[in-house]
PDB file of N, CA, C and O in Angstrom:
ATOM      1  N   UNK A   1     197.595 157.861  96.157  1.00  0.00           N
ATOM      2  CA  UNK A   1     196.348 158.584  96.004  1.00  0.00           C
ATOM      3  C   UNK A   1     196.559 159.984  96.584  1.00  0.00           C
ATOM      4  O   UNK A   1     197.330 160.174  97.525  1.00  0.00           O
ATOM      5  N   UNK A   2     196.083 160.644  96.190  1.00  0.00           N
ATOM      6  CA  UNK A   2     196.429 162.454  96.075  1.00  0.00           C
ATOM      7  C   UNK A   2     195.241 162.703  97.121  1.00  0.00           C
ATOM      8  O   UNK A   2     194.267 161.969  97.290  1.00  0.00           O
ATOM      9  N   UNK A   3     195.556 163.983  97.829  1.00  0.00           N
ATOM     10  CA  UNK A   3     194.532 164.086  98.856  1.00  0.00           C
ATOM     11  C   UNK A   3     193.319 164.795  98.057  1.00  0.00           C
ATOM     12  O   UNK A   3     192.363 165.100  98.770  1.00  0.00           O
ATOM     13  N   UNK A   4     193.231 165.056  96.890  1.00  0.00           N
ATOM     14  CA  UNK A   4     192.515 165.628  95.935  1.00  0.00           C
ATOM     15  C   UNK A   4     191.285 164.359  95.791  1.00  0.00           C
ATOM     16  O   UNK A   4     190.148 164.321  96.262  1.00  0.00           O
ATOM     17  N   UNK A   5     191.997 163.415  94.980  1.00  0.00           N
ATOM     18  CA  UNK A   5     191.187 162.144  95.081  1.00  0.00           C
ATOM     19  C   UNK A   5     190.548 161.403  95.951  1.00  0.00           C
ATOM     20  O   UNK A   5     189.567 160.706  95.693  1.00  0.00           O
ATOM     21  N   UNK A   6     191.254 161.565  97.366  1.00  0.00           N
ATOM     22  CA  UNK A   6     191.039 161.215  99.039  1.00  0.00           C
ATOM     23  C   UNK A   6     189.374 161.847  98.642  1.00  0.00           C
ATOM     24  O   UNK A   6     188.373 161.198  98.339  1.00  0.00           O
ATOM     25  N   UNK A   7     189.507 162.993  98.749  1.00  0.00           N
ATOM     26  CA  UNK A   7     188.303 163.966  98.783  1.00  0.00           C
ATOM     27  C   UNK A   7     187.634 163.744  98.289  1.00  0.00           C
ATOM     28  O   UNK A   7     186.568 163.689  98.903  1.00  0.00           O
ATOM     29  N   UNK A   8     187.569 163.341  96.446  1.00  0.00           N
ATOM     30  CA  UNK A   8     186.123 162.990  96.019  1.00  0.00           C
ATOM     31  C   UNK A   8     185.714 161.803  96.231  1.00  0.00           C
ATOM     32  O   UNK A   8     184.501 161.817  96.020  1.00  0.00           O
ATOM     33  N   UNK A   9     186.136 160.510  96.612  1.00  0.00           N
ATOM     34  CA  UNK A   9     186.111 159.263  96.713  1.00  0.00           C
ATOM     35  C   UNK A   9     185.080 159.455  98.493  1.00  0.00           C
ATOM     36  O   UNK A   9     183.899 159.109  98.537  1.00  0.00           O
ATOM     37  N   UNK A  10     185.480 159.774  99.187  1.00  0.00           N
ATOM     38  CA  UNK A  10     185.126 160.326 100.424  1.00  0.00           C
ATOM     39  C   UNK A  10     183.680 161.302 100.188  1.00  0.00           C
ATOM     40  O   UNK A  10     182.887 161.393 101.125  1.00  0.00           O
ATOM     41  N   UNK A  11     183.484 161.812  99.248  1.00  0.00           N
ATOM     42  CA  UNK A  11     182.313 162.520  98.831  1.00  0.00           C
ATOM     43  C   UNK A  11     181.393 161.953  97.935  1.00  0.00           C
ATOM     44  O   UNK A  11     180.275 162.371  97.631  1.00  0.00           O
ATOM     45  N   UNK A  12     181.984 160.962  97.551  1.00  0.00           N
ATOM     46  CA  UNK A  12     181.076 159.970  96.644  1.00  0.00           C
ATOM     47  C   UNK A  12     180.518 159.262  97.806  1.00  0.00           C
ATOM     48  O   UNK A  12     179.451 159.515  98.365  1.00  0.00           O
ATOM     49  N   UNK A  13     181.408 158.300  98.114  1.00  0.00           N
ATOM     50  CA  UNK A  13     180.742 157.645  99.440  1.00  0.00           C
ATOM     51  C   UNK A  13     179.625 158.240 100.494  1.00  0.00           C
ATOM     52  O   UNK A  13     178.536 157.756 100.806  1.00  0.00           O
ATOM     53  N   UNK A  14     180.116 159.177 100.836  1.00  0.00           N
ATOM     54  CA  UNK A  14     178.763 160.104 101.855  1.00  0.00           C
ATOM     55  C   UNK A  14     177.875 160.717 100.665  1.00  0.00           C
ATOM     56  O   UNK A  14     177.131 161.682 100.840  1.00  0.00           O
ATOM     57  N   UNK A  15     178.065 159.911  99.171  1.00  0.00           N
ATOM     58  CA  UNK A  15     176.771 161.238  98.970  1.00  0.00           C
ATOM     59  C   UNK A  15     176.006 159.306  98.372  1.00  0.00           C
ATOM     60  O   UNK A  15     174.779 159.360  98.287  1.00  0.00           O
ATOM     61  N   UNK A  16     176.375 158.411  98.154  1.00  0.00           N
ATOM     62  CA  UNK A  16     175.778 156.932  97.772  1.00  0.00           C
ATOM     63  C   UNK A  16     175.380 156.651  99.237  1.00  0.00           C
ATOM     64  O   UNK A  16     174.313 156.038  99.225  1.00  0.00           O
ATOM     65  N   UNK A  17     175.867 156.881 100.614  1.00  0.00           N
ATOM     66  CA  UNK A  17     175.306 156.743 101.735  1.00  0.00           C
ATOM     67  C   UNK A  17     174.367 157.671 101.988  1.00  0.00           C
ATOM     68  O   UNK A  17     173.315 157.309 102.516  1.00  0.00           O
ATOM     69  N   UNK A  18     174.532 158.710 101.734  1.00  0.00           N
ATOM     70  CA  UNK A  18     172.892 159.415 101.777  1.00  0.00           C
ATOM     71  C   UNK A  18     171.732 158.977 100.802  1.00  0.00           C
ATOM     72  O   UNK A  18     170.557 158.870 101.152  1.00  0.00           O
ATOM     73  N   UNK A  19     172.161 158.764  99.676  1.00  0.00           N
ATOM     74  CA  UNK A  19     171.014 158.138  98.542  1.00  0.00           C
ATOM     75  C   UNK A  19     170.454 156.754  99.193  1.00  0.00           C
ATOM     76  O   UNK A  19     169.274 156.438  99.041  1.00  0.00           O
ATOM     77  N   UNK A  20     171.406 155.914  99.959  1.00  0.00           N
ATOM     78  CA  UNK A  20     170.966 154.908 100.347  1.00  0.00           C
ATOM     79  C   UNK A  20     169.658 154.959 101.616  1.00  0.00           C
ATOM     80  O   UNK A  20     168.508 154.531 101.716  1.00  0.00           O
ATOM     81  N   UNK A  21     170.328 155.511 102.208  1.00  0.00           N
ATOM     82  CA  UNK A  21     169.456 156.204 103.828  1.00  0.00           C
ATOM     83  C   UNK A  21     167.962 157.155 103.413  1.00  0.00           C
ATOM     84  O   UNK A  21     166.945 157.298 104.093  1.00  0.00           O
ATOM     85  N   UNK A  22     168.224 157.595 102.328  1.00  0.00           N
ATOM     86  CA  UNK A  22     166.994 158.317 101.754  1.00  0.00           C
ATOM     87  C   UNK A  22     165.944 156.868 101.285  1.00  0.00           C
ATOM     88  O   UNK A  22     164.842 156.592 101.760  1.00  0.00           O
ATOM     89  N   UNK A  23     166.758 156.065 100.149  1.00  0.00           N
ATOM     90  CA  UNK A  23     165.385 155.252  99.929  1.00  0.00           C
ATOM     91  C   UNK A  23     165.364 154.195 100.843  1.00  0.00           C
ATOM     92  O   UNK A  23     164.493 153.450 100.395  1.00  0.00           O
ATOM     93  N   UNK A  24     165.634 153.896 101.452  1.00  0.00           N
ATOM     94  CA  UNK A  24     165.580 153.441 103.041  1.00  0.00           C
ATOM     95  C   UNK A  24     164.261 153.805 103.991  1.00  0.00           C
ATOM     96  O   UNK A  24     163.338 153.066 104.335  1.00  0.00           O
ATOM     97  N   UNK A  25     164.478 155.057 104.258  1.00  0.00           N
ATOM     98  CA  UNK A  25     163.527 155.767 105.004  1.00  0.00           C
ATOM     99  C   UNK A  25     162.406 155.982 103.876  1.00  0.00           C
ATOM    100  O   UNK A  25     161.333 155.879 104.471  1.00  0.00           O
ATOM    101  N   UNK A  26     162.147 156.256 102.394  1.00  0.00           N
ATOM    102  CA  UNK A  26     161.251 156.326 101.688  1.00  0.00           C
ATOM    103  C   UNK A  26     160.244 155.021 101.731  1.00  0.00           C
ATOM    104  O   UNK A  26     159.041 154.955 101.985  1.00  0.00           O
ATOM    105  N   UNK A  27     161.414 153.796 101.310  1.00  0.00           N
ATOM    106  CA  UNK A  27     160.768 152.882 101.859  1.00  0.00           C
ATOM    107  C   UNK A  27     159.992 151.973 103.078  1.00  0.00           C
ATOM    108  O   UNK A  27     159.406 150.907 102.887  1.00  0.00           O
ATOM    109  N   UNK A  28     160.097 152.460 103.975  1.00  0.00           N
ATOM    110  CA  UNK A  28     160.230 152.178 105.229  1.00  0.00           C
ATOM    111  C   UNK A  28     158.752 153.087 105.568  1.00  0.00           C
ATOM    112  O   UNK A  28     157.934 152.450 106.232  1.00  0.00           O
ATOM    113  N   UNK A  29     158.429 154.216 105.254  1.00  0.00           N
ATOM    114  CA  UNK A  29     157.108 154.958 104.980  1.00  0.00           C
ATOM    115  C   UNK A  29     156.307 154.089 104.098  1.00  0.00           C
ATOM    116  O   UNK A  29     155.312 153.504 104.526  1.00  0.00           O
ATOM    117  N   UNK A  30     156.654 154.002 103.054  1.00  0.00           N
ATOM    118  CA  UNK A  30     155.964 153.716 102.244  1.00  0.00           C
ATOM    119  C   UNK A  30     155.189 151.861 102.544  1.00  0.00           C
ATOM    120  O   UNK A  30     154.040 151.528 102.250  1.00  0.00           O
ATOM    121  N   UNK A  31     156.187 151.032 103.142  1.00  0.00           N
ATOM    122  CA  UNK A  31     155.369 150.326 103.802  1.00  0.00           C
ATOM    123  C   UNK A  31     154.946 150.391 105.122  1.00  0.00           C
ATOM    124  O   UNK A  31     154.261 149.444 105.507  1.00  0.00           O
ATOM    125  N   UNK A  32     155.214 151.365 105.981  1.00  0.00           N
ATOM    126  CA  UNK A  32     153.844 151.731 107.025  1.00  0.00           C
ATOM    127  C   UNK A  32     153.028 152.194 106.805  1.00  0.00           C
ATOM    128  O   UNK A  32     152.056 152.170 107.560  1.00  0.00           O
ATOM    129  N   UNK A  33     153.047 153.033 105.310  1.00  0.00           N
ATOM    130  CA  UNK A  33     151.712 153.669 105.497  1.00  0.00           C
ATOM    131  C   UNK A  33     150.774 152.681 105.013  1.00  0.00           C
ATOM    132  O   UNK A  33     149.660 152.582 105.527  1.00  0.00           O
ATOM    133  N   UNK A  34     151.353 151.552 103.550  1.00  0.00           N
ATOM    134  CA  UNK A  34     150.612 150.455 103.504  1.00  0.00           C
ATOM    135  C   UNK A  34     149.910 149.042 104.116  1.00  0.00           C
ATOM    136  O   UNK A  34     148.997 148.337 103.687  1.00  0.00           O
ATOM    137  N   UNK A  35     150.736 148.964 105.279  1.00  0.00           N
ATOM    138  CA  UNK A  35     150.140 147.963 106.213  1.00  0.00           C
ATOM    139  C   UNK A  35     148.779 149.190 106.890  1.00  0.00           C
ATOM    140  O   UNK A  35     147.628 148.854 107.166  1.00  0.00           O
ATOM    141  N   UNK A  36     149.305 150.468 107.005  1.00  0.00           N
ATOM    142  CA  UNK A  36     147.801 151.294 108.124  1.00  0.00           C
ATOM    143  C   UNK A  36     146.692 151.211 107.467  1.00  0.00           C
ATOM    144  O   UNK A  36     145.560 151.179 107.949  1.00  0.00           O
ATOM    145  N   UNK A  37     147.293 151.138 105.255  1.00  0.00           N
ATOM    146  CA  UNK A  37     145.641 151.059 104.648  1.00  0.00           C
ATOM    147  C   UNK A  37     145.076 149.374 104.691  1.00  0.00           C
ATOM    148  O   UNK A  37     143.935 148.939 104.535  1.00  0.00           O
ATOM    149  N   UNK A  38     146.420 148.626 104.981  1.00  0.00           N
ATOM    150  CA  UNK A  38     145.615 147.503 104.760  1.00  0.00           C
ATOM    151  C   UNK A  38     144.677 147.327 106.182  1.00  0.00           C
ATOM    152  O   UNK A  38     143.529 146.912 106.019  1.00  0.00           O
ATOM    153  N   UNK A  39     145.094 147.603 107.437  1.00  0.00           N
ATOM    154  CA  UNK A  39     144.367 147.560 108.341  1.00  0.00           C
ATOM    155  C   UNK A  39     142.914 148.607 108.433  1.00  0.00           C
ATOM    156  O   UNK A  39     141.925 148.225 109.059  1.00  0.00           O
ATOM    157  N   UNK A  40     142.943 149.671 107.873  1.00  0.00           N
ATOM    158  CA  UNK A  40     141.450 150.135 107.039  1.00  0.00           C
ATOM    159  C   UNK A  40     140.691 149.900 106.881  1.00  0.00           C
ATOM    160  O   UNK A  40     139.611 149.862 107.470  1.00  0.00           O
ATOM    161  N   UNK A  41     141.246 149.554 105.568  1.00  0.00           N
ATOM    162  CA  UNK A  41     140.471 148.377 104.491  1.00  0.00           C
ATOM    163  C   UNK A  41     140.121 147.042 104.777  1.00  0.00           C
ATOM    164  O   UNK A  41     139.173 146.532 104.179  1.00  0.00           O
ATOM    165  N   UNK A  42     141.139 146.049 106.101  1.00  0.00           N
ATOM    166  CA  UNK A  42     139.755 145.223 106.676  1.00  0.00           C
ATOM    167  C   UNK A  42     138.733 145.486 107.490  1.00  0.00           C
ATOM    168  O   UNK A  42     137.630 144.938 107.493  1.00  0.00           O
ATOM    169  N   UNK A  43     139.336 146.792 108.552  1.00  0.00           N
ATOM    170  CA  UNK A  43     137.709 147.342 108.936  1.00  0.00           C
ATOM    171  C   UNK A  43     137.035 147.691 108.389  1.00  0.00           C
ATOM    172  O   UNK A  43     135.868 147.781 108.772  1.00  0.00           O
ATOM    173  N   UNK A  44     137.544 148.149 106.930  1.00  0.00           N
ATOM    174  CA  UNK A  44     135.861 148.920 106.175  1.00  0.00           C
ATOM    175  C   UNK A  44     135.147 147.339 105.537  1.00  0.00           C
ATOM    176  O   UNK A  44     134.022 146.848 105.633  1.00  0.00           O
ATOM    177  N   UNK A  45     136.086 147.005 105.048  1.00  0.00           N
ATOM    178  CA  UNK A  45     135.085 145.384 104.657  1.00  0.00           C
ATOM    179  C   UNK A  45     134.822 144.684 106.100  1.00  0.00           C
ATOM    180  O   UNK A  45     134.251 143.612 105.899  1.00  0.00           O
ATOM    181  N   UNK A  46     135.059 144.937 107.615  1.00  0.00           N
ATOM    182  CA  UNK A  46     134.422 144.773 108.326  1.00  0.00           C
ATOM    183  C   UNK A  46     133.066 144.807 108.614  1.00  0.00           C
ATOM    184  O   UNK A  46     132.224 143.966 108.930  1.00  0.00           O
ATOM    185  N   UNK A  47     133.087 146.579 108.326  1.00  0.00           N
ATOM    186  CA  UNK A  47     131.972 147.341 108.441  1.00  0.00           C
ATOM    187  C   UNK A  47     131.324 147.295 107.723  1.00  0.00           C
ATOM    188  O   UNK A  47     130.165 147.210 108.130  1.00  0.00           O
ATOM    189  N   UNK A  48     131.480 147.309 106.390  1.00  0.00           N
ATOM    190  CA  UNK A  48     130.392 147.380 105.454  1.00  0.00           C
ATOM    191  C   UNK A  48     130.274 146.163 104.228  1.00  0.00           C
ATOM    192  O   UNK A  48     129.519 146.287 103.264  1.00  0.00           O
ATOM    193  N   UNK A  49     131.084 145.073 104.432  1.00  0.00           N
ATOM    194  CA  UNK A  49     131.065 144.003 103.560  1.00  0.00           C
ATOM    195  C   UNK A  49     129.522 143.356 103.422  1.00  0.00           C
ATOM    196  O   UNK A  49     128.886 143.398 102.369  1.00  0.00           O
ATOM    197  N   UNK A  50     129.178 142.934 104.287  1.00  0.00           N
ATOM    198  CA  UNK A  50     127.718 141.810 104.468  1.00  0.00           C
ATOM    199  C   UNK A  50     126.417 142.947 103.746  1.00  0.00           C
ATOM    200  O   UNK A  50     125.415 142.512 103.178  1.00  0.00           O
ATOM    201  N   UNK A  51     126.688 144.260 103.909  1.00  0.00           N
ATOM    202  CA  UNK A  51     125.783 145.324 103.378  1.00  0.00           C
ATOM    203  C   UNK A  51     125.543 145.660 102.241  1.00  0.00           C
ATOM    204  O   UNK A  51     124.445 145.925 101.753  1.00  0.00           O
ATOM    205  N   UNK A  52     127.058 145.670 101.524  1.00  0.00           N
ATOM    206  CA  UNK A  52     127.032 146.275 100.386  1.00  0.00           C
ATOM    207  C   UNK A  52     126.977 145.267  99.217  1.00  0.00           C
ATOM    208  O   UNK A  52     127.121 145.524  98.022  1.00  0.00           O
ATOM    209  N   UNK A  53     126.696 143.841  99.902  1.00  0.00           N
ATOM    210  CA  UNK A  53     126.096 142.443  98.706  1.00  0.00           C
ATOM    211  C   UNK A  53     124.736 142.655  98.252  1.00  0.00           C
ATOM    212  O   UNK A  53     124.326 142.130  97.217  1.00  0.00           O
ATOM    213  N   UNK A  54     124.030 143.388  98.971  1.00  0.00           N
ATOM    214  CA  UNK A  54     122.850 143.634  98.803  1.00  0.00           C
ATOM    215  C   UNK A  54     122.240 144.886  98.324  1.00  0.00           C
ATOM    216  O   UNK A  54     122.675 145.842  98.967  1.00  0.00           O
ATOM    217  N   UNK A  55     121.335 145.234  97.368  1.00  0.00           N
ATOM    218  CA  UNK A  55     120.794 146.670  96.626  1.00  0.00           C
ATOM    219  C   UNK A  55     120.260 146.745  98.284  1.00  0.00           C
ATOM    220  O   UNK A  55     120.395 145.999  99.254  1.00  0.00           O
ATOM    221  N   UNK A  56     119.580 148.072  98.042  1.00  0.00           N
ATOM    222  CA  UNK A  56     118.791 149.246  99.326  1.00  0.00           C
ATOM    223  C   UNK A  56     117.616 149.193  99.006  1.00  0.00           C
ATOM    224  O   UNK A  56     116.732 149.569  99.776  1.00  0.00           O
ATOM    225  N   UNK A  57     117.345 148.664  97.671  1.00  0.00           N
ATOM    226  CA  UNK A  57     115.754 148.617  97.129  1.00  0.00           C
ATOM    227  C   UNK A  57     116.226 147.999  96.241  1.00  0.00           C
ATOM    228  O   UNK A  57     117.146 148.270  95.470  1.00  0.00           O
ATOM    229  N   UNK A  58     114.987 146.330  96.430  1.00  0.00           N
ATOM    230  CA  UNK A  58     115.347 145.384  95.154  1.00  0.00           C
ATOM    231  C   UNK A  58     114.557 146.005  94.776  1.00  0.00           C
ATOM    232  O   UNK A  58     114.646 145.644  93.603  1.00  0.00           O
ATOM    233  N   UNK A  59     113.646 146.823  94.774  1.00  0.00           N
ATOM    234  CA  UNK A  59     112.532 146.928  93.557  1.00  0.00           C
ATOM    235  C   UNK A  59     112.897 148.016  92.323  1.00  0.00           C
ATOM    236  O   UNK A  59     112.268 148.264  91.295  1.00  0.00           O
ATOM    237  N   UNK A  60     114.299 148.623  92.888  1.00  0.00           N
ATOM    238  CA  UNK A  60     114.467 150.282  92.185  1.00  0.00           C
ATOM    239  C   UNK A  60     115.113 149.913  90.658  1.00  0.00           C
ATOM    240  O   UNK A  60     116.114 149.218  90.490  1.00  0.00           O
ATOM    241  N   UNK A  61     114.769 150.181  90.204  1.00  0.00           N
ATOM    242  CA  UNK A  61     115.558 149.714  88.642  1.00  0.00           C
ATOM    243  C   UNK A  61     116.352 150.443  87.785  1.00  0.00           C
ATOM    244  O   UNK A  61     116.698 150.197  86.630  1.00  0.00           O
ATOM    245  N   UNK A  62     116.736 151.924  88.940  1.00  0.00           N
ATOM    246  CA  UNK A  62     117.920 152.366  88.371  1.00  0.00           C
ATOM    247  C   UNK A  62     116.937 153.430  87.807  1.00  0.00           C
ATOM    248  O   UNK A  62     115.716 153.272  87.802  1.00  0.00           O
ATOM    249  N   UNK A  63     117.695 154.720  87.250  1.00  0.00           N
ATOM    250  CA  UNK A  63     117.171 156.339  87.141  1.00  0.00           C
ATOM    251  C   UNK A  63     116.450 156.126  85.370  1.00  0.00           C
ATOM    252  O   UNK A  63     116.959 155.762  84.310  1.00  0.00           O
ATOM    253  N   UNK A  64     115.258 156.502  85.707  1.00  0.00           N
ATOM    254  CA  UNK A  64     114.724 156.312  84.484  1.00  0.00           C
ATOM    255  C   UNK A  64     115.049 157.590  83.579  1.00  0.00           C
ATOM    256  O   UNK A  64     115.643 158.418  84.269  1.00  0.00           O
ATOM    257  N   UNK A  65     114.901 157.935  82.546  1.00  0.00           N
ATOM    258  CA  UNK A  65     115.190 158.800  81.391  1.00  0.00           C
ATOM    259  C   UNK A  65     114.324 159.119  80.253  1.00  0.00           C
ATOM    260  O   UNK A  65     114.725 159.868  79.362  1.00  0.00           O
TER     261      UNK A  65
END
């Protein structure tokens, strides 16, 4: 093997180890940021689940025209 070839084989490798380490860390965001919405999203159906089963006025029948 030619030190020519040494070189790109060696540059392939560090450039498939950077592609790797990139979606790595992409991924790795991408499910923290989804566990932070899932923790959210059970406080907001915390907060506002039992509320929002119910209209604000049974009597309102919606925007007349």
């Amino acid at each position: 093997m030619s030190a020519v070839e040494r070189m790109y084989l060696q540059f392939l490798f560090f450039a498939y180890s950077a592609v790797w380490v990139v979606m790595f860390g992409f991924l790795y965001r991408m499910l923290r940021r989804t566990r932070q919405l899932e923790e959210e999203l059970a406080m907001l159906k915390e907060a506002y689940g039992p509320e929002s089963k119910t209209p604000l006025d049974p009597g309102f029948d919606g925007p007349s025209m």
